[in-house]
C-alpha positions as CSV (number, residue, x, y, z in Angstrom):
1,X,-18.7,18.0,-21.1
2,X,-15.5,19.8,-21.6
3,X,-12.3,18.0,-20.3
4,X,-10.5,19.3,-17.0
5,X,-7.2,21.4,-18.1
6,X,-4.6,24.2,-17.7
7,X,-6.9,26.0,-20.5
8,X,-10.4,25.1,-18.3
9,X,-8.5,26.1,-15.0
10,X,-10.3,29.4,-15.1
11,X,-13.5,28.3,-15.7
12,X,-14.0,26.6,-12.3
13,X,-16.0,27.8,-9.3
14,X,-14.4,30.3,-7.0
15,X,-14.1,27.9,-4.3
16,X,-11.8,25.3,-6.2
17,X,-8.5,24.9,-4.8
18,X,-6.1,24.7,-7.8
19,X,-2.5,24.6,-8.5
20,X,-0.7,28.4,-6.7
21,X,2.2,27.8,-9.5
22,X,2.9,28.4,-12.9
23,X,3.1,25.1,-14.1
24,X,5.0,25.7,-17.4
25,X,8.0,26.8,-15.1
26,X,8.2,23.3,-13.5
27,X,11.0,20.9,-13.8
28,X,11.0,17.1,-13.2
29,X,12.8,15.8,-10.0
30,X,10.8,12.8,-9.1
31,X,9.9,10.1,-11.0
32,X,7.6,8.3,-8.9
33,X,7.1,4.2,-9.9
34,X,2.8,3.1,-9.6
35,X,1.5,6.1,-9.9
36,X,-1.9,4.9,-8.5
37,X,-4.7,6.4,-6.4
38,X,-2.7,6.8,-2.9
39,X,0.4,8.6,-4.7
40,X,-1.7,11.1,-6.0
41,X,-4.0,11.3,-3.0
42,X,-0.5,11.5,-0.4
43,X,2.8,12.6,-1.9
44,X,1.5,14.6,-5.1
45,X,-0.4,16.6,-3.0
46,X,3.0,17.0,-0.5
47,X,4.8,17.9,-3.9
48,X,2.1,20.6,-5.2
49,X,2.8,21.9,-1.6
50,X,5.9,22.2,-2.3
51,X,6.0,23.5,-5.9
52,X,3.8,26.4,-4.5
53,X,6.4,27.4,-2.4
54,X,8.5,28.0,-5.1
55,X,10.8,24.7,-5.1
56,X,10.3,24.6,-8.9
57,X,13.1,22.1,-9.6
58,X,10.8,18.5,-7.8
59,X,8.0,18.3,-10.5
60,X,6.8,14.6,-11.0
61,X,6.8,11.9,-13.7
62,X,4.6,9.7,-13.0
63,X,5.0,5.9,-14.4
64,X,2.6,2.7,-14.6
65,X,4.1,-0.3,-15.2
66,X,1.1,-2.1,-16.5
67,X,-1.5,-0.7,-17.6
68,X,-2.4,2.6,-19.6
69,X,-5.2,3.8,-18.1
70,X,-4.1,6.6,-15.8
71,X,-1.8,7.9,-19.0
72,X,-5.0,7.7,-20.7
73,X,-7.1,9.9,-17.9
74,X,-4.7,12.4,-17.4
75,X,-2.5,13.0,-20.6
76,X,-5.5,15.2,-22.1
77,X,-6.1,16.9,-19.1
78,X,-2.2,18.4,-18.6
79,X,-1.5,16.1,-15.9
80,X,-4.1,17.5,-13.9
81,X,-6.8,15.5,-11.6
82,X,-8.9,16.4,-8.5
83,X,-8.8,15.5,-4.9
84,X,-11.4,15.4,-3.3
85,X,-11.7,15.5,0.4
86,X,-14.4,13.3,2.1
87,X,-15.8,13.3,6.2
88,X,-18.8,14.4,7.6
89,X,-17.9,17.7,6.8
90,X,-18.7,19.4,3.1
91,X,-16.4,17.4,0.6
92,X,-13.5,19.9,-0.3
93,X,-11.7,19.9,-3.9
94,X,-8.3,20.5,-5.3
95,X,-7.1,20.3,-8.3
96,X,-3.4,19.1,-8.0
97,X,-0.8,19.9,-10.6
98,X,2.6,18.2,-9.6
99,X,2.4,15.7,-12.4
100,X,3.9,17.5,-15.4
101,X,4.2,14.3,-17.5
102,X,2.6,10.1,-16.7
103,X,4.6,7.5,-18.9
104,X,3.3,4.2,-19.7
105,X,6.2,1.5,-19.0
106,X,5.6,-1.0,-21.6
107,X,4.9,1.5,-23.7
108,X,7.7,4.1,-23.2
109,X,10.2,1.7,-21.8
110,X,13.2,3.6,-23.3
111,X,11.9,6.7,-22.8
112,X,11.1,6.1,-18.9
113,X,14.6,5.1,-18.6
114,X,16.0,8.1,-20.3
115,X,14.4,10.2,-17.8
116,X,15.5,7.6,-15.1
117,X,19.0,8.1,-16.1
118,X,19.0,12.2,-16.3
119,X,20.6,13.9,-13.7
120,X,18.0,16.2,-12.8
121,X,16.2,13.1,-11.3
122,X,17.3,13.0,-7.6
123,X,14.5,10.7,-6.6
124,X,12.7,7.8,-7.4
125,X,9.5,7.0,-5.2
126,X,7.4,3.5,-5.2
127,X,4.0,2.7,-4.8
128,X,4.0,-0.4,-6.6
129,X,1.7,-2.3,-4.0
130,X,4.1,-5.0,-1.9
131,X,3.7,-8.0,-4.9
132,X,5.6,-5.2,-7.2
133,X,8.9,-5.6,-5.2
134,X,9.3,-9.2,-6.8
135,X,10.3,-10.4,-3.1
136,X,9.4,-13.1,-0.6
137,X,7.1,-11.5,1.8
138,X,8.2,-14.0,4.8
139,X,12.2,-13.2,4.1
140,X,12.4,-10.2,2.2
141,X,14.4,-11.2,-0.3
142,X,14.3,-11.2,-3.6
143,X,12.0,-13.7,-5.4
144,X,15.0,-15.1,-8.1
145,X,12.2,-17.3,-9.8
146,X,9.5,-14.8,-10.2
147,X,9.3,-14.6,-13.8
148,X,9.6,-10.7,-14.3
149,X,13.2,-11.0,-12.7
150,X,14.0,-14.4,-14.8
151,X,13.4,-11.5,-17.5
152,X,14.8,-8.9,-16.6
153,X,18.2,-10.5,-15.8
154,X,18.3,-11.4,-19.5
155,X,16.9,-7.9,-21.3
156,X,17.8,-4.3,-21.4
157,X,14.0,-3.6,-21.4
158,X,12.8,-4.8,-18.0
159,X,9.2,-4.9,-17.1
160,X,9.1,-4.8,-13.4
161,X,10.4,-1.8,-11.0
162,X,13.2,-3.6,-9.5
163,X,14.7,-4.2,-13.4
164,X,13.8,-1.2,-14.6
165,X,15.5,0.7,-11.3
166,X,18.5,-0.9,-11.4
167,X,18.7,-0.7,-15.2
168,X,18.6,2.8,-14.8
169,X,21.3,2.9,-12.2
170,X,23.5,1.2,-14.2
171,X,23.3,4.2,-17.2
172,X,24.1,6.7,-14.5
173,X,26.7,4.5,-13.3
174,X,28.4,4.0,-17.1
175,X,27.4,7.8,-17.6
176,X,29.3,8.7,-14.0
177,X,26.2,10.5,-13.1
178,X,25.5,9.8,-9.1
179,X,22.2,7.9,-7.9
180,X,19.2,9.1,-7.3
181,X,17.9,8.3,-4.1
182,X,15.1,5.7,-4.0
183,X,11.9,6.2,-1.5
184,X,9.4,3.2,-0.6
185,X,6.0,4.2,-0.5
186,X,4.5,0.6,0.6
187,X,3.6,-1.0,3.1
188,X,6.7,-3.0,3.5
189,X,8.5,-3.7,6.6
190,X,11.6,-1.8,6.5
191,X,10.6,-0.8,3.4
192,X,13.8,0.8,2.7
193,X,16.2,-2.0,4.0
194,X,13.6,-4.3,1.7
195,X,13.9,-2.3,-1.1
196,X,17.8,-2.1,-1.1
197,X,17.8,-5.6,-0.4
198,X,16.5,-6.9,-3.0
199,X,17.7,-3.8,-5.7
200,X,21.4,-4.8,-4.6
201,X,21.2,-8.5,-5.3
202,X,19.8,-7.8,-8.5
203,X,22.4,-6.0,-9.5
204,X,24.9,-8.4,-8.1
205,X,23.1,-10.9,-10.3
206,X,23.4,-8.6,-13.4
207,X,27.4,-7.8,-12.0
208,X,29.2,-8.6,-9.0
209,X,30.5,-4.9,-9.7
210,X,27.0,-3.3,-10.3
211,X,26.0,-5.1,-7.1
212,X,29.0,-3.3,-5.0
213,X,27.9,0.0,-6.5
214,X,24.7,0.0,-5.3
215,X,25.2,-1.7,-2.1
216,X,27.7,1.0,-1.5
217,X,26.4,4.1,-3.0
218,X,22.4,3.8,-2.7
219,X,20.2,5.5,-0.7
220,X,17.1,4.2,0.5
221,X,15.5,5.6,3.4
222,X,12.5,3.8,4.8
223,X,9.2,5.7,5.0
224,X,5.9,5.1,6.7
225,X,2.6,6.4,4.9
226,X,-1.1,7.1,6.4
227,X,-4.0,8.1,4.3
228,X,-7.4,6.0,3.3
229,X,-8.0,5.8,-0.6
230,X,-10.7,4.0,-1.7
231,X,-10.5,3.6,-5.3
232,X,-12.1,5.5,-7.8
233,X,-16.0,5.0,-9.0
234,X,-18.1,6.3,-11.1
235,X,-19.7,7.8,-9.0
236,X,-17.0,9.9,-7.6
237,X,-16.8,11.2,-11.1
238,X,-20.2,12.0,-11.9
239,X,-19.5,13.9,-8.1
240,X,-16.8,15.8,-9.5
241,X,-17.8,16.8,-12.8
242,X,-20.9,18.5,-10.5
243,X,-18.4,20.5,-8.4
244,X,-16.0,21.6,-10.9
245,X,-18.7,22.2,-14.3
246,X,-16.0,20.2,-16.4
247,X,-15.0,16.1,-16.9
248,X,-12.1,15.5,-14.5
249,X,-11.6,11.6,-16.1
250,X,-9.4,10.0,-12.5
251,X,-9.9,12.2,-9.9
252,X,-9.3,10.4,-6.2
253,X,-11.1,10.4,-3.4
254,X,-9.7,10.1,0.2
255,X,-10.2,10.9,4.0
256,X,-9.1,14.0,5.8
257,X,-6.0,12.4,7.7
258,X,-2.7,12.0,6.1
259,X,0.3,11.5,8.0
260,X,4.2,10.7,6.3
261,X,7.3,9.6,8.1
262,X,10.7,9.6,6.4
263,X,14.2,8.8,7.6
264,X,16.4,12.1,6.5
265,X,18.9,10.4,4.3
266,X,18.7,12.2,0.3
267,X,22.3,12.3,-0.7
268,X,21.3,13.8,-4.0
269,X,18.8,16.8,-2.0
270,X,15.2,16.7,-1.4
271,X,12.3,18.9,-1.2
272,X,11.8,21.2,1.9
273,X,8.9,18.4,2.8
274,X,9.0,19.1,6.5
275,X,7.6,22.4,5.7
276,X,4.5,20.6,4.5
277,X,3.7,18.4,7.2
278,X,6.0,15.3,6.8
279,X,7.8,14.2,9.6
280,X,11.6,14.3,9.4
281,X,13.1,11.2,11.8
282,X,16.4,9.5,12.1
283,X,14.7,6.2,12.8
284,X,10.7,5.4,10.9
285,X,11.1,1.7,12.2
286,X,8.7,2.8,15.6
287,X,6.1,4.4,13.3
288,X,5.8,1.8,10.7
289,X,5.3,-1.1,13.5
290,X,2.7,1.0,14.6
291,X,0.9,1.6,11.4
292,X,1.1,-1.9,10.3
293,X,-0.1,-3.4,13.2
294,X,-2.4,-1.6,14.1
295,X,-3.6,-0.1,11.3
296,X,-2.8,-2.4,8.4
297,X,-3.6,-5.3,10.3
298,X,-6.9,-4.0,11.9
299,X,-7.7,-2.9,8.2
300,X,-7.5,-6.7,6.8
301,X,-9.0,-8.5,9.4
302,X,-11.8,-6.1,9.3
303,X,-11.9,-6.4,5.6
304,X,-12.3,-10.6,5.9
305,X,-14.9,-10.6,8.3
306,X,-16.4,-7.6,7.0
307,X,-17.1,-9.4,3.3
308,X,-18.1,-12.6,4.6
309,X,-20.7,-10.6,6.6
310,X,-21.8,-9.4,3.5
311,X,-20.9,-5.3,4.0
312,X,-19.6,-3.7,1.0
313,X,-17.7,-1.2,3.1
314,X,-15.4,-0.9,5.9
315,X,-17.5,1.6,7.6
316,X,-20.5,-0.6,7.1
317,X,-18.3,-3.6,8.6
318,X,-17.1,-1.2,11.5
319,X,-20.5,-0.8,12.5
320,X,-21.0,-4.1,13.8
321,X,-20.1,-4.2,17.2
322,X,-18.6,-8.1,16.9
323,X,-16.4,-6.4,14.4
324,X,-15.6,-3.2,16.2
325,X,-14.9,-5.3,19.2
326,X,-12.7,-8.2,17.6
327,X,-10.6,-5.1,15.8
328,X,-10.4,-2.9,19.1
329,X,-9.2,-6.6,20.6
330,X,-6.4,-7.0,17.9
331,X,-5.1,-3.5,18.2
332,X,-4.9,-4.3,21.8
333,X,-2.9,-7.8,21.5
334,X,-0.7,-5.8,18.8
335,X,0.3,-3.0,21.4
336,X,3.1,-4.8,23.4
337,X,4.9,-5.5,20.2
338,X,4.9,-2.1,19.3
339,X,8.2,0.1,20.2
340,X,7.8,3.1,22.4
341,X,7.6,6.4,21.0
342,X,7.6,9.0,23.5
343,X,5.3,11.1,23.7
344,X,2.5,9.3,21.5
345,X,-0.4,8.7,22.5
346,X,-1.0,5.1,21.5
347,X,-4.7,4.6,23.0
348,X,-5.9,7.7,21.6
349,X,-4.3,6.6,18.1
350,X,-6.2,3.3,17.8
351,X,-9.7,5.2,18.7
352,X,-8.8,7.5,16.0
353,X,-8.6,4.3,13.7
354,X,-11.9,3.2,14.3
355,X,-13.5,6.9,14.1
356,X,-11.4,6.8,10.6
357,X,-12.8,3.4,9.9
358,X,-16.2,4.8,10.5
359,X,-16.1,7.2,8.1
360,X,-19.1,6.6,5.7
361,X,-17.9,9.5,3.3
362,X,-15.5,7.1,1.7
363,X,-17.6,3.8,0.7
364,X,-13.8,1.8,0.7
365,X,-14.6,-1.7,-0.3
366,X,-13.6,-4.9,1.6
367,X,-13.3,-6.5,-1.4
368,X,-10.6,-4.0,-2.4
369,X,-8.6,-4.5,1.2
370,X,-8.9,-7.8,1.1
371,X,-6.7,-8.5,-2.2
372,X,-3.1,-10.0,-2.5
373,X,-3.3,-10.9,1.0
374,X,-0.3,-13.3,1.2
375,X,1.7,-10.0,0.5
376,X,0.1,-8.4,3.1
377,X,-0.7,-11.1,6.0
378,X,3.4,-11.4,6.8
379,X,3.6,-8.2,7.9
380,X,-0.1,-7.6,8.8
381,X,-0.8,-10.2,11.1
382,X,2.2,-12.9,10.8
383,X,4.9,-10.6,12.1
384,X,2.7,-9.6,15.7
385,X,1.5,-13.1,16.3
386,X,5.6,-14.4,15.6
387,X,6.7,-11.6,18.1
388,X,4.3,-12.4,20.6
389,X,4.9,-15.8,21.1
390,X,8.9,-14.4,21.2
391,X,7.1,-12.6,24.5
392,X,5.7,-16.3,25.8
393,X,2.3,-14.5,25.2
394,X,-0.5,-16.5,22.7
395,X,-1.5,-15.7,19.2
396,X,-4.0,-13.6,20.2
397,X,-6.8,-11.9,17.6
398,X,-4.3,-12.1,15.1
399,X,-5.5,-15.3,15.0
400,X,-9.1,-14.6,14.3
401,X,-7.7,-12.7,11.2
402,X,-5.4,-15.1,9.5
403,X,-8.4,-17.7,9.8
404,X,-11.1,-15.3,7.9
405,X,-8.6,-15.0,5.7
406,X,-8.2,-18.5,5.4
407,X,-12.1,-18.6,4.8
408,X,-11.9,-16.0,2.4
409,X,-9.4,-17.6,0.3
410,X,-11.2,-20.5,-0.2
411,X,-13.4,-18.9,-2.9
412,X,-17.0,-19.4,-2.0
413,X,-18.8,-17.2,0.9
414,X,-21.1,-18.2,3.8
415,X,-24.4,-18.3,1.2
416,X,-21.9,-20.2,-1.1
417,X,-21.7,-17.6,-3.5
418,X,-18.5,-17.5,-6.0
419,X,-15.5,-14.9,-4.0
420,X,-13.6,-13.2,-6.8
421,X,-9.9,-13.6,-4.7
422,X,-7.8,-11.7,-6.4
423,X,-4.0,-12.6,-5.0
424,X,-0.7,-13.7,-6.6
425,X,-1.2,-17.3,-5.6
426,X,-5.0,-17.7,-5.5
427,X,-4.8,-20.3,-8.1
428,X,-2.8,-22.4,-5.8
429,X,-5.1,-21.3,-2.7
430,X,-8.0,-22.2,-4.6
431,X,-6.1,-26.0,-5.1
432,X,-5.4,-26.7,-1.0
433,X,-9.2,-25.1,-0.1
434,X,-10.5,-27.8,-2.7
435,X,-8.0,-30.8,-1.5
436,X,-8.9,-29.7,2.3
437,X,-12.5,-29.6,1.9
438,X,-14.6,-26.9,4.3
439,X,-12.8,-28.8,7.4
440,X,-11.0,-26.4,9.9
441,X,-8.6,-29.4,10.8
442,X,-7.9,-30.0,7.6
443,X,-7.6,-26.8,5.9
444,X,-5.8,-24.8,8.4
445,X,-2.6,-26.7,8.6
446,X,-2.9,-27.2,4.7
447,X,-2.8,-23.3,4.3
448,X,-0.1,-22.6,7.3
449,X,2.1,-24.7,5.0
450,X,2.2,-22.0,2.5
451,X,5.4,-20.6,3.2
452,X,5.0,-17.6,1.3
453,X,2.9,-16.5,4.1
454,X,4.2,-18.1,7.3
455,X,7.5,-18.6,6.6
456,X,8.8,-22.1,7.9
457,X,8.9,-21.4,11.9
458,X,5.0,-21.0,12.1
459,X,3.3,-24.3,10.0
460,X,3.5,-26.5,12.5
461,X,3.0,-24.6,15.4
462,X,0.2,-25.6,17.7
463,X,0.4,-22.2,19.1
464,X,-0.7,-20.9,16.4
465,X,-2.3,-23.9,14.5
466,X,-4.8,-24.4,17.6
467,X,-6.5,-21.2,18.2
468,X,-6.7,-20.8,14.4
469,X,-8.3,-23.8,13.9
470,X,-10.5,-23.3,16.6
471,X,-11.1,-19.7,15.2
472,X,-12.1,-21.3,11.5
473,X,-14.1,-23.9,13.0
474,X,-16.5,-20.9,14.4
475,X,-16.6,-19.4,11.2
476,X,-17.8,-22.5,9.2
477,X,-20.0,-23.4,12.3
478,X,-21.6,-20.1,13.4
479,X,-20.6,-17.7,10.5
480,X,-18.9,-14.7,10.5
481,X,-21.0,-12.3,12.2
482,X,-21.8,-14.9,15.1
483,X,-17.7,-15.7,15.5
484,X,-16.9,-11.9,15.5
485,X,-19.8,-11.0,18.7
486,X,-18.6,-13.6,20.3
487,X,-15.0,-13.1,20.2
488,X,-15.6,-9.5,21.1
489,X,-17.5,-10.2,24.4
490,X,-15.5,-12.7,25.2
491,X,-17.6,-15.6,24.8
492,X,-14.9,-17.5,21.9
493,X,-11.5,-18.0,23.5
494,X,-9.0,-19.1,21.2
């Protein structure tokens, strides 16, 4: 079948949203770090907004630090790839056409810093998933043993997107070309603060004088982002090529919703983006509480249970009423941590999250939430049940999450089937499940000891030790579907 293109543009059906700009008139503004599913599902489609109004100058290059395959997918077809729209509704299509050039890190490394260093990029945007930050998720700072930093401090070639970030900085710097301004796009907590954090002490590392520059001259506003992308299947291609009559190689898939929050602070200029929907605040801090915790953190818990249920898919898992009940029961102990937003309706919000979660359009995987979760736990889950028991309230559901995580994480489900964990540290998970056995008593306080995750005020905690102990007794004893029904109707008190 013939490839998707700027030359097969023309060729697809009349009801084909594609790119309202001429393309070859496009200059690069952005270079945007992970350029995964969710960036071309969420801020590529902002930018194509934005190109179609005319704002010629904020074109993207797209970069993957690892592997080749979305350089692979779209350099033949121009840059472009298909979104396509999923609900109960018809499935809409778009062909997007922001990305005017994908680079391949490892590949490219001198290249990708070249157009780092040019002064036509103003911004550099991240979704390098929360492990690509090189950080400690329970301090935020920066990892100094991780073995991409060890390095990077010691090449002008760096591999991960802290090196190869403030690499770049330091040619403009030499060159006396001004940053760009550097926009998180992950699901950090204060993902800008983090991701200035830990830039600046790399620098400082590099040079005490490097390290002032940035700390003094960098701009890194913190964002919040909203939109459900499972990842690309087959399937969904086979889908596509139906709809448009040509191949479209890595199209993405993803729910109506989208939602984007950014603090107003681009010294070196931005795109109009407020005129496309994104919400222009002084402060994000409110909306990214919200989304994490109520969200983010309904999203893995749902995802633990959910696989060791056996359902593929979070709206299968959202289906069961335990489940429904346990994650309605979370958002509800994650609501008085929250910080008022006036105006918001907070109840209607979390019913909206489980209408989205219900959405059977998008088959999202567990399996797929469930990854790297001591990245994502700390600020998931960790961060609600620490400020809760700051209130002198109890853990609460968070509790019931961390321990099907904890069940999860040992590798073998309830029929004792082999789990594929993918995480930073499974190997080492994998170790303290085998030493601890299948014993809640044993295994809890083994796995609160991982740091990473709990930090060190939490391990021995009986505040949070007991009810998650209690909570991973249940699901050894009475499984995962039992534990969830009862904990929704009340029956399990932890």
């Amino acid at each position: 079948m013939t490839r998707l293109s700027d030359k097969t543009l023309s060729r697809l059906p009349a009801g084909i949203k594609r790119p309202a700009f001429d393309r070859a008139a496009i200059r690069p503004g952005i270079v945007h770090l992970g350029i995964g599913a969710f960036h071309r599902a969420h801020q590529a489609v902002v930018i194509d907004d934005r190109l179609a109004a005319g704002e010629a100058e904020w074109g993207l290059v797209g970069a993957s630090l690892r592997a080749p395959d979305t350089y692979d997918a779209l350099t033949p077809q121009d840059g472009l790839y298909t979104l396509a729209v999923r609900s109960a509704a018809p499935t809409r299509y778009r062909i997007i056409g922001s990305v005017c050039e994908v680079l391949v890190a490892p590949e490219a490394p001198l290249k990708l810093l070249q157009r780092l260093a040019d002064p036509a990029i103003r911004i550099v945007s991240l979704t390098v998933t929360e492990k690509g930050y090189c950080h400690d998720p329970a301090t935020g700072t920066l990892a100094e043993d991780h073995p991409d930093i060890r390095h990077d401090l010691t090449s002008n070639l760096p591999r991960s997107a802290v090196g190869i970030i403030v690499e770049a900085l330091a040619r403009r710097r030499a060159a006396g070309v001004a940053p760009f301004t550097v926009l998180s796009c992950d699901n950090l907590p204060a993902n800008g603060e983090t991701v200035k954090r830990v830039l600046t002490r790399f620098a400082a590392l590099r040079s005490v004088d490097l390290g002032k520059w940035v700390e003094d001259h960098l701009a890194c506003p913190s964002t919040m982002v909203d939109r459900i992308v499972p990842a690309t299947t087959d399937a969904d291609r086979d889908e596509v090529a139906r709809a448009l009559g040509v191949e479209d190689a890595w199209p993405v898939v993803a729910e109506p919703f989208w939602q984007w929050v950014v603090e107003d602070h681009f010294p070196a200029g931005r795109p109009d983006l407020a005129a496309s929907g994104v919400e222009m605040v002084r402060d994000v801090a409110p909306y990214e509480l919200m989304k994490l915790r109520l969200l983010n953190g309904s999203h893995s818990t749902l995802a633990y249970l959910g696989y060791l249920c056996g359902y593929e898919t979070v709206a299968d898992a959202i289906a069961d009423a335990g489940i429904a009940g346990t994650v309605r029961r979370l958002m509800d102990d994650a609501t008085p941590t929250l910080r008022p937003l006036p105006g918001f309706d907070v109840e209607a919000y979390k019913a909206s999250l489980i209408q989205r979660f219900a959405n059977p359009a998008l088959r999202h995987r567990t399996w797929q939430i469930a990854m790297d979760g001591t990245q994502k736990l700390p600020q998931r889950l960790v961060a609600t049940v620490r400020e809760r028991l700051a209130k002198g309230l109890d853990a609460g559901a968070p509790a019931l999450g961390i321990a099907a995580w904890m069940r999860y994480v040992t590798g073998i489900d309830e029929k004792g089937a082999v789990i594929d964990v993918r995480d930073p540290l499974a190997a080492r998970l994998a170790e303290i499940a085998r030493d601890a056995g299948p014993v809640a008593e044993r295994l809890t306080p083994a796995l609160l000891a991982v740091r990473e995750v709990f930090g060190d005020d939490l391990s021995g905690d009986p505040r949070l030790g007991g009810p998650v102990t209690a909570a991973l007794a249940a699901l050894y004893g009475a499984g995962a579907k039992e534990t969830a029904r009862r904990y929704a109707v009340g029956q399990l008190v932890l």
